[in-house]
N, C-alpha and C positions, 0 to 999 in steps of 0.2 A: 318693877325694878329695871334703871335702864342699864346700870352699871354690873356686868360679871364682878364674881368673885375676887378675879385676880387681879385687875384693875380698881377695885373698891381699896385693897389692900395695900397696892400701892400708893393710891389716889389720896389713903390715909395719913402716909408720913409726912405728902408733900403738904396735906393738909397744918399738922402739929407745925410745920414752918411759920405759918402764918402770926404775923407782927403783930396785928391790929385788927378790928370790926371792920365788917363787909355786909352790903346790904345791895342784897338781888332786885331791884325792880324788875316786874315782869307783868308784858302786855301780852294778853290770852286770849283766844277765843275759844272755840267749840271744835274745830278742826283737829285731823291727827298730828299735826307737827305741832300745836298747841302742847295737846295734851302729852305728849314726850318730852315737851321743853320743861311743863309741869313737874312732871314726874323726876326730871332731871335736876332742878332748883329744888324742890321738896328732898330729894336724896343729898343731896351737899349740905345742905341746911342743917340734915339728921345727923351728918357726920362732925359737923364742926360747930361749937356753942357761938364762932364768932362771927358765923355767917345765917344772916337772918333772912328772909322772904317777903318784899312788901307787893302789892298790885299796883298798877300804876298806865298811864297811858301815853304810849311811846309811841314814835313818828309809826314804826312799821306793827304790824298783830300778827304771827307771834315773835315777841323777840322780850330780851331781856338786858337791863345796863347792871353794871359792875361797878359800887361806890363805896365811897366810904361815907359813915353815916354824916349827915347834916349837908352833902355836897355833893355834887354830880360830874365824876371822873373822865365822862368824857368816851367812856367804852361802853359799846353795846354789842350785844351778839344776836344779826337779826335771824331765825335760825336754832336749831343745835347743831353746835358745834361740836359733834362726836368724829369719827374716823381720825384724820391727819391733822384735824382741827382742837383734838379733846386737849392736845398740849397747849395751845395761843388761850385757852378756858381757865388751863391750871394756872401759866403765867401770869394772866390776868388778875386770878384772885388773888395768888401771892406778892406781886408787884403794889396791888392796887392798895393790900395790906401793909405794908410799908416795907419789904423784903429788898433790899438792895439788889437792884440788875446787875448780870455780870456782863460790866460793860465797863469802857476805859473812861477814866473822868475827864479825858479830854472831850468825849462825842457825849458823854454826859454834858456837860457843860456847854456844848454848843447846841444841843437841844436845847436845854433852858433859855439859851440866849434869843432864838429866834423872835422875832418882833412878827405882830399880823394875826391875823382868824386865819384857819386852818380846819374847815369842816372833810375829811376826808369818810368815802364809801370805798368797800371792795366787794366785789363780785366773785365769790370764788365757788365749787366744787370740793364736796368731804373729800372726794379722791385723791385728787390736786396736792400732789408734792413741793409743787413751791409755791402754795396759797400763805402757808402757814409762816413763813416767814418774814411776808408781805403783813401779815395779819399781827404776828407778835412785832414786828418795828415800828409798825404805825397806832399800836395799844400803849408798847412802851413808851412812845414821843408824845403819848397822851396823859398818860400816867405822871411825866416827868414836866410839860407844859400844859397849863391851863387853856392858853389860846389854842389849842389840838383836839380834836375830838378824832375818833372811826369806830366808822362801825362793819361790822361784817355780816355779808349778805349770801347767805346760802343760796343759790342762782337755781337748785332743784324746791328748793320751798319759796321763793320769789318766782317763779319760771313768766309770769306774764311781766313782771316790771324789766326781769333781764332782758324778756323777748323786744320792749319796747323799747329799750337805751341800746338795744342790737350787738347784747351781749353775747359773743359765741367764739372766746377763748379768757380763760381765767389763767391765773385772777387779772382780773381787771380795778383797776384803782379810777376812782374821782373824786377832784379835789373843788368844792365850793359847785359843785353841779356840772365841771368841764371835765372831760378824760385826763387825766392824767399822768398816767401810765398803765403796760401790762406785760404781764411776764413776770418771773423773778424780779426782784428788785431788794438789795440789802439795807438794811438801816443806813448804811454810810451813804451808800446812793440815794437815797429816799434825801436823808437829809440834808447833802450835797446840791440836790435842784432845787431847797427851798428857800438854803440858808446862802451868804456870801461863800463865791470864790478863794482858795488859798491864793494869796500874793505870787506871781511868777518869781520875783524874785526868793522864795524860798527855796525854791529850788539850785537856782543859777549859781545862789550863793553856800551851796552846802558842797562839801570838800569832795575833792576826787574818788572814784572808788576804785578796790582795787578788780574785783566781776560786781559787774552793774547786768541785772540777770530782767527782760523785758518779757512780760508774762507771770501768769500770780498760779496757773494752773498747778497737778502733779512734778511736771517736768521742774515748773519753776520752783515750786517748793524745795524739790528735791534737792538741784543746784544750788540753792540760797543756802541750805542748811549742810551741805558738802563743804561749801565754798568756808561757811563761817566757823566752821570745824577747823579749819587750819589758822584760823586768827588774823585771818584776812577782813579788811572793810568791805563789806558786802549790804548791796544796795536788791528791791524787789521796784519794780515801776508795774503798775499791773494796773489795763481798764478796769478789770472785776477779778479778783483774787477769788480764784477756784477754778473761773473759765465755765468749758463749760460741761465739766462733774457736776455742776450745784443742778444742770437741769437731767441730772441722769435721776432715776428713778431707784431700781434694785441693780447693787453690786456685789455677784454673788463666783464672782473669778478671782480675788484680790487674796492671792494667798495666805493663810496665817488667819483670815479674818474670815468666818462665814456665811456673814451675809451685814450688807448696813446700807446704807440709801445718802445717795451723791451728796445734800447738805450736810449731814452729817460727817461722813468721811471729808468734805472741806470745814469742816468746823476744826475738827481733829488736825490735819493738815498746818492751818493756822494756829494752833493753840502751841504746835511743834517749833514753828520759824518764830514764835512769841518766844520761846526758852532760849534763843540765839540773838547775838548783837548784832541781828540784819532792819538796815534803817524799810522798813515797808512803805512806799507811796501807793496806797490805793486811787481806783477812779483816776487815771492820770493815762490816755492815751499819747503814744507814743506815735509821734509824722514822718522821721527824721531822722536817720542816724548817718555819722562820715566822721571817716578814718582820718585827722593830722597825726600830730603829735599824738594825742590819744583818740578815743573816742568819743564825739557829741553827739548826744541825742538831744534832739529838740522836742518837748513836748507841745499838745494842740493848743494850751494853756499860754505859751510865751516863754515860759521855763526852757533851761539846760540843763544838761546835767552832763556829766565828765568821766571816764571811766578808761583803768587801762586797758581790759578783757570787758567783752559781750559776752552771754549767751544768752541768744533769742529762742524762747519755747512759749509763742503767740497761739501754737495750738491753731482748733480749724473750728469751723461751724456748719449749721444743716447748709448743704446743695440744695439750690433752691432752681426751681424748674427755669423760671426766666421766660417765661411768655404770656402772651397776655390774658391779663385777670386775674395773676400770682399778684401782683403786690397792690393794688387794686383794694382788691378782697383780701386782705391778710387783718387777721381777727375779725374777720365778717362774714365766715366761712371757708378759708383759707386757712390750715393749722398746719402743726408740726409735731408737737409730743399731746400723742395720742391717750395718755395716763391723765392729762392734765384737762383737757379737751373735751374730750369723749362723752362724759354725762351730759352735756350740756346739745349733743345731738341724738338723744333719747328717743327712739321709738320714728328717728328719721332716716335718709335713705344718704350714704355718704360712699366717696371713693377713696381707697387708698392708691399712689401712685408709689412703685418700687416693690420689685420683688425678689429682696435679699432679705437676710434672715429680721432686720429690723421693719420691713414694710409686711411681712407674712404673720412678724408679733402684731403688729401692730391690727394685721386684721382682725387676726383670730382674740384681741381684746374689745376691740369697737363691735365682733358679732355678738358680744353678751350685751352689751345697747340698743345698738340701733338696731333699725327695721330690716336694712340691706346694706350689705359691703359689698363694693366693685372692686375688686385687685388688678391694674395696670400694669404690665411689665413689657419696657421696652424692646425686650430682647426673645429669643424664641422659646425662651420656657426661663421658669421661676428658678433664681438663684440660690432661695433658702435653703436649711438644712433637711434632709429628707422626713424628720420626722416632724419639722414643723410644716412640710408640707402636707404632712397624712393627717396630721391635725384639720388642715385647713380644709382640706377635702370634705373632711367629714363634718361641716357644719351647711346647716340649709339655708341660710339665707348668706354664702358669697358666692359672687360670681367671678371667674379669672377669664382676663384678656391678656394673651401675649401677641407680641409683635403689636403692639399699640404705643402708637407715636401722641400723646397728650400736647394739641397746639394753641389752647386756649379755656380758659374758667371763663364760665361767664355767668353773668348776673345783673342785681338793678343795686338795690341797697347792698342786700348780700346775695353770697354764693347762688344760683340757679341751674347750674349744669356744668358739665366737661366737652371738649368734642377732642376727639382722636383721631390719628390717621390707621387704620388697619395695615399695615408695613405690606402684608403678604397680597391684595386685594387691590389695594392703592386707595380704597372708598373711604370716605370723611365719615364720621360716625360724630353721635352728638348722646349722651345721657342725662337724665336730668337727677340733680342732685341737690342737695342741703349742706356740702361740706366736700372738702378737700384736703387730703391729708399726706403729707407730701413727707415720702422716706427713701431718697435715691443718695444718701451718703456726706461723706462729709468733703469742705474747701477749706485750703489750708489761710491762716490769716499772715498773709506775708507782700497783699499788694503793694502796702507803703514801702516796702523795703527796693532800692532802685537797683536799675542794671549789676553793677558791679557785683553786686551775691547770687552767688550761681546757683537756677534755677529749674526743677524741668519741666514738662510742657504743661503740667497741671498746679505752679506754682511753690512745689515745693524745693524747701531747700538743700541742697546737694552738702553732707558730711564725709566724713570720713570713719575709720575705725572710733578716731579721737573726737567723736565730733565735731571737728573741726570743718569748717567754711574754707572756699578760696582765697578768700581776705582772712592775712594774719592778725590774731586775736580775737574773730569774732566765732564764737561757737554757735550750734541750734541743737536743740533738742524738743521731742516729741510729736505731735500730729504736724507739724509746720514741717518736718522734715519728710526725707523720702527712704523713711524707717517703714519699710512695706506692713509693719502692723499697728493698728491703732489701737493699745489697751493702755491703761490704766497702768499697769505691773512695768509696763513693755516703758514706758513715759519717765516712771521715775527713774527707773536704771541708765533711763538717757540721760535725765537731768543731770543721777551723779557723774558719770561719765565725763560728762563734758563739762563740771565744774572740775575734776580730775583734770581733766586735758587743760582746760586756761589755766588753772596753779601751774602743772607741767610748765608751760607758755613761757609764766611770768618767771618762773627760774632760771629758763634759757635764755631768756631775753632780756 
């Protein structure tokens, strides 16, 4: 039995959902990930009369495809797909069975429409928090286009095909045998780089708003659905709507709720500014913004867009080291969320760089892996909280540097070593490594935004009680600001805040 109790039990109702027949093809061998994926298709089989068990011989051994009888759907699972995965499994069957996606018939629709072959692979990690999404968008574009296939590649039960495509950050997507992409990546995204451009002019020509709110994160959320509360036109422009919650892992500060994990709470997020009249433009970076009459933003697209009040809550991303061999080697031994990462340096020798309470988790996670952790902290002793230091102490294989200055990764394909300066010594020091894992904080995303918005030395932008900017009408709220704390909780109440403040605005003015 691979399936607990209380998972079988649930695993049952989703089952009764199922539309139509389903037929497991599966390639097996003699191996133990065989014989689990066996076991795994033989127990689904037991539970549902509509899903049958055939053998069959498929590109990878062990792996199994997801069809419907007489026809080949296009999904396979190379792998079991248990942990973060067992959900993209469930999807799968009930999609595949004729279960309508909960998806908008517009991106419906333009799935179907795509023209072309479309063989897509992912490389992912059972661990891997944002595998699975990558996994259920590229299932469902398969399920819903015939020219689509993917399949998904457990990177611990493939580990020699990963190690040879020089896999070492998931998930990793390829398309027709070329890389693709890696990292999160959402349906909309996914099928925004394969399908046609929206028209610039859709934009140009859609009516004034009255907060045109730039950012999709908490903050932006928040402000959008403040804003649309008072029955105001309210517009979202957002590269990636959630930011980046979608790549946090466990959120267990978010009062009222006790614990839930970043894509989720941005699903939820979204499902919230869906019950409100706020026009959403996903995937749409913003170049441009200047105050006339009102305000124009120009998007990277060609588009404008019009607005009487801003407020910008762009949010920040990882602090990246910035020397050489960082971007070099970034997914080649160079990583950043270590949840996501981590398996795929097994029983290897890796550094972590940063030591604040994020760079001391992050070791004290990669010591149940790997062979050896190096903790790096530029400063003269470790930032973290004391108890996650007593933690870290107490495991055997990490070792701590402080006063270490890291002035270069080096390598050939991939990752090879670190070298450091010893701050206290002045000596160059050199370690040799398989992995680099880089947790020194976060930069705020505000460089497009020009002189005129007042800024301080580390980019962020300068509010008020109201959050307001020095430029009338433009608010900011959340990590882009110089709101000294970066939470979740701390983000929204900016967002309302300062959708509060532009209505304020627009009354007086």
């Amino acid at each position: 039995m691979v399936l607990d109790a209380q998972i079988k039990a649930q695993l049952n109702q989703y089952l009764q959902m199922m539309e139509g027949d389903i037929v497991l093809k599966v390639s097996a061998g003699e191996d133990d990930v065989s014989k689990e994926m066996l076991a795994l298709t033989d127990e689904l089989a037991s539970m549902s009369s509509n899903i049958k068990v055939e053998n069959a011989t498929l590109k990878r051994t062990p792996s199994f495809s997801v069809n419907r009888p007489g026809e080949d759907t296009g999904i396979t699972f190379a792998g079991v797909p248990l942990g973060h995965e067992f959900t993209s499994l469930v999807l799968a069957l009930l999609q595949t069975s004729g279960r309508a996606p909960k998806e908008e018939q517009s991106m419906i629709d333009q799935i179907k429409d795509i023209n072309g072959e479309y063989h897509f692979e992912t490389y992912v990690s059972l661990s891997c928090h944002n595998c699975p999404d990558v996994v259920q968008a590229l299932n469902l574009m398969s399920v819903l286009n015939p020219n689509i296939t993917h399949t998904m590649i457990d990177g611990a039960a493939f580990k020699e095909e990963a190690e040879k495509n020089n896999v070492m950050a998931v998930p990793s997507v390829y398309l027709n045998g070329e890389f693709f992409g890696g990292g999160r990546m959402t349906l909309a995204e996914i099928v925004g780089k394969i399908s046609e451009a929206p028209n610039p002019e859709e934009f140009t020509n859609r009516e004034p708003y009255d907060v045109l709110v730039i950012g999709g994160g908490p903050a932006g959320a928040s402000a959008a659905i403040y804003s649309a509360r008072k029955g105001i036109r309210t517009g979202i422009v957002a590269e990636r709507f959630g930011g980046q919650v979608l790549d946090t892992m466990s959120i267990e500060n978010f009062i009222s709720v006790k614990q839930t994990e970043g894509p989720k709470f941005v699903a939820n997020l979204e499902e919230h500014v869906k019950d409100y009249e706020i026009d959403v433009m996903n995937l749409q970076r913003v170049k441009r913004l200047e105050k006339n009459d009102m305000f124009e933003i120009e998007l990277d697209n060609g588009g404008t867009l019009k607005s009487k009040t801003v407020i910008v809550s762009t949010g920040a991303r990882w602090r990246q080291l910035g020397v050489p061999g960082e971007e070099e080697f970034k997914n080649a031994g160079v990583a950043y969320c270590p949840h996501c990462d981590g398996p795929l340096f097994e029983g290897k020798d890796v550094a972590v760089i940063g030591g604040g309470n994020s760079g001391v988790e992050a070791a004290i996670d990669l010591a149940g892996i790997v062979k050896n952790v190096t903790v790096l902290e530029f400063g003269a002793e470790l930032k973290a909280d004391e108890v996650l230091q007593n933690r870290l102490n107490s495991l055997p294989n990490v070792n701590v540097h402080t006063n270490a200055q890291t002035t270069e990764i080096t390598g050939d394909q991939n990752v090879n070593g670190l070298t450091y300066i010893d701050r206290e010594t002045e000596e160059e020091k050199h370690i040799e490594l398989d992995g680099v894992f880089v947790q020194i904080g976060l930069v705020p995303n505000t460089e497009w935004m020009d002189e005129t918005v007042e800024k301080n030395r580390i980019g962020e932008i300068v509010i008020d009680k109201k959050n307001a900017t020095n430029v009338p009408g433009l608010f900011a709220a959340g990590d882009c600001t110089d709101n000294p704390h970066n939470q979740i909780i701390i983000s929204m109440g900016d967002g309302a805040n300062a959708s509060l403040g532009a209505f304020d605005y627009m009354i007086r003015n």
